[in-house]
C-alpha positions as CSV (number, residue, x, y, z in Angstrom):
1,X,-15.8,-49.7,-54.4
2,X,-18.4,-47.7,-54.0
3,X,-18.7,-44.0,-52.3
4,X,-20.9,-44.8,-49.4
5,X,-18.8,-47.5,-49.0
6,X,-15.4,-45.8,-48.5
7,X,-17.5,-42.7,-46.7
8,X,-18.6,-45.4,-43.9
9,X,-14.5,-46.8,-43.5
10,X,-13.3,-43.3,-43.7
11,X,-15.7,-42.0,-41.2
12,X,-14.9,-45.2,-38.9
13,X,-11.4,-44.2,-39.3
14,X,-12.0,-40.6,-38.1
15,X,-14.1,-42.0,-35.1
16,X,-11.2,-44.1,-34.3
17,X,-8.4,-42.0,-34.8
18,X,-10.9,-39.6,-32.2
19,X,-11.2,-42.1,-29.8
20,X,-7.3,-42.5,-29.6
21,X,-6.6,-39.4,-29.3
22,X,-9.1,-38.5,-26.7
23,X,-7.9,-41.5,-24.6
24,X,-4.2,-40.2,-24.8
25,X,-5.5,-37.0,-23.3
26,X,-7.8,-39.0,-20.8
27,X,-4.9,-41.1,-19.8
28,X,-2.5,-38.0,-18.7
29,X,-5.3,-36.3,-16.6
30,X,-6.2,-39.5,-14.7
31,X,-2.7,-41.0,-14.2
32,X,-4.2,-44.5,-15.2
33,X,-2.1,-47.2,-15.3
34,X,-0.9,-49.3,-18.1
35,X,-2.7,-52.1,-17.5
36,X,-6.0,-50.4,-16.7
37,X,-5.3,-48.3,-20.1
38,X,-4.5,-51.4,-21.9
39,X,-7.9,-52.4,-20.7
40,X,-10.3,-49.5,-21.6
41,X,-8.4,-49.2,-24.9
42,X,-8.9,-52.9,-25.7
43,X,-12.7,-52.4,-24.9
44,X,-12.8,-49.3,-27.4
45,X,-11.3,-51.0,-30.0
46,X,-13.5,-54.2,-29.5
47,X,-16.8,-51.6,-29.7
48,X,-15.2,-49.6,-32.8
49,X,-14.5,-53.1,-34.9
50,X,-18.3,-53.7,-34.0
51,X,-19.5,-50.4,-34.5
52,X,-17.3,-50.5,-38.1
53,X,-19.4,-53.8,-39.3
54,X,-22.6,-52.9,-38.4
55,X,-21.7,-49.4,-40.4
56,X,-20.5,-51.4,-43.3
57,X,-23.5,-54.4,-43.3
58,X,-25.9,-51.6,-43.2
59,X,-24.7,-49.7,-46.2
60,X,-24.4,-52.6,-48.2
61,X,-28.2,-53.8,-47.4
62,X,-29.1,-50.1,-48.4
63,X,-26.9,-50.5,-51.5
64,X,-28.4,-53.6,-52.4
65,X,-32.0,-52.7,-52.3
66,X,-30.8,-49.5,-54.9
67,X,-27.8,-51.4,-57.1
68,X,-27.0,-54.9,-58.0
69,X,-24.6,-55.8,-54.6
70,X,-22.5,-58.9,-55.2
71,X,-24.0,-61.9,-53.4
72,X,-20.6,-63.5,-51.9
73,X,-18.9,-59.8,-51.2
74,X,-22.8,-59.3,-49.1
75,X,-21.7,-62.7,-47.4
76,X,-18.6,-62.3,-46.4
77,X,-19.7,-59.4,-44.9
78,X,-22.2,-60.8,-43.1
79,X,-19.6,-63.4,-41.7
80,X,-17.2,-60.8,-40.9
81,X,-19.6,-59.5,-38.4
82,X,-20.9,-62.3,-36.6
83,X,-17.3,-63.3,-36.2
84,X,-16.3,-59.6,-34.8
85,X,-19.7,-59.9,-32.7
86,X,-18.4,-63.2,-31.5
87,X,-14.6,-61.9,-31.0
88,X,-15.2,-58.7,-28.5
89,X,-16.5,-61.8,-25.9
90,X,-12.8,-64.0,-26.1
């Protein structure tokens, strides 16, 4: 792989690991509830997988106008966003 590449899924990795950590804090100060936690978390996570394809599809169409990008690996990417896209709304 390349080293944008694994600089865009460690930095998505940071962001999430961030966002975890900030909702455990957030969760002890406002005395949610499981179920509303389990809500708010699910919506973060839905927003980071988004946020983490869009990251990756953009790197690779910066790659690819610089280096020689495999076609299918540019594909599947493509797929694998439309289908997170499509998966944050079930």
């Amino acid at each position: 792989m390349n080293k944008v590449v694994l600089l865009a899924e460690n930095t998505s990795l940071l962001i999430a690991s961030c966002i975890l950590i900030l909702f455990t804090h957030l969760l002890n100060i406002l005395k949610l509830d499981i179920t509303t936690a389990g809500i708010i978390i699910g919506i973060l996570t839905n927003i980071l997988f988004l946020t983490y394809s869009v990251i990756l599809f953009l790197v690779y169409n910066i790659e690819k106008k610089d280096l020689n990008v495999d076609k299918d690996n540019l594909k599947n990417l493509k797929l694998m966003m439309i289908a997170y896209f499509f998966l944050q709304f079930i």
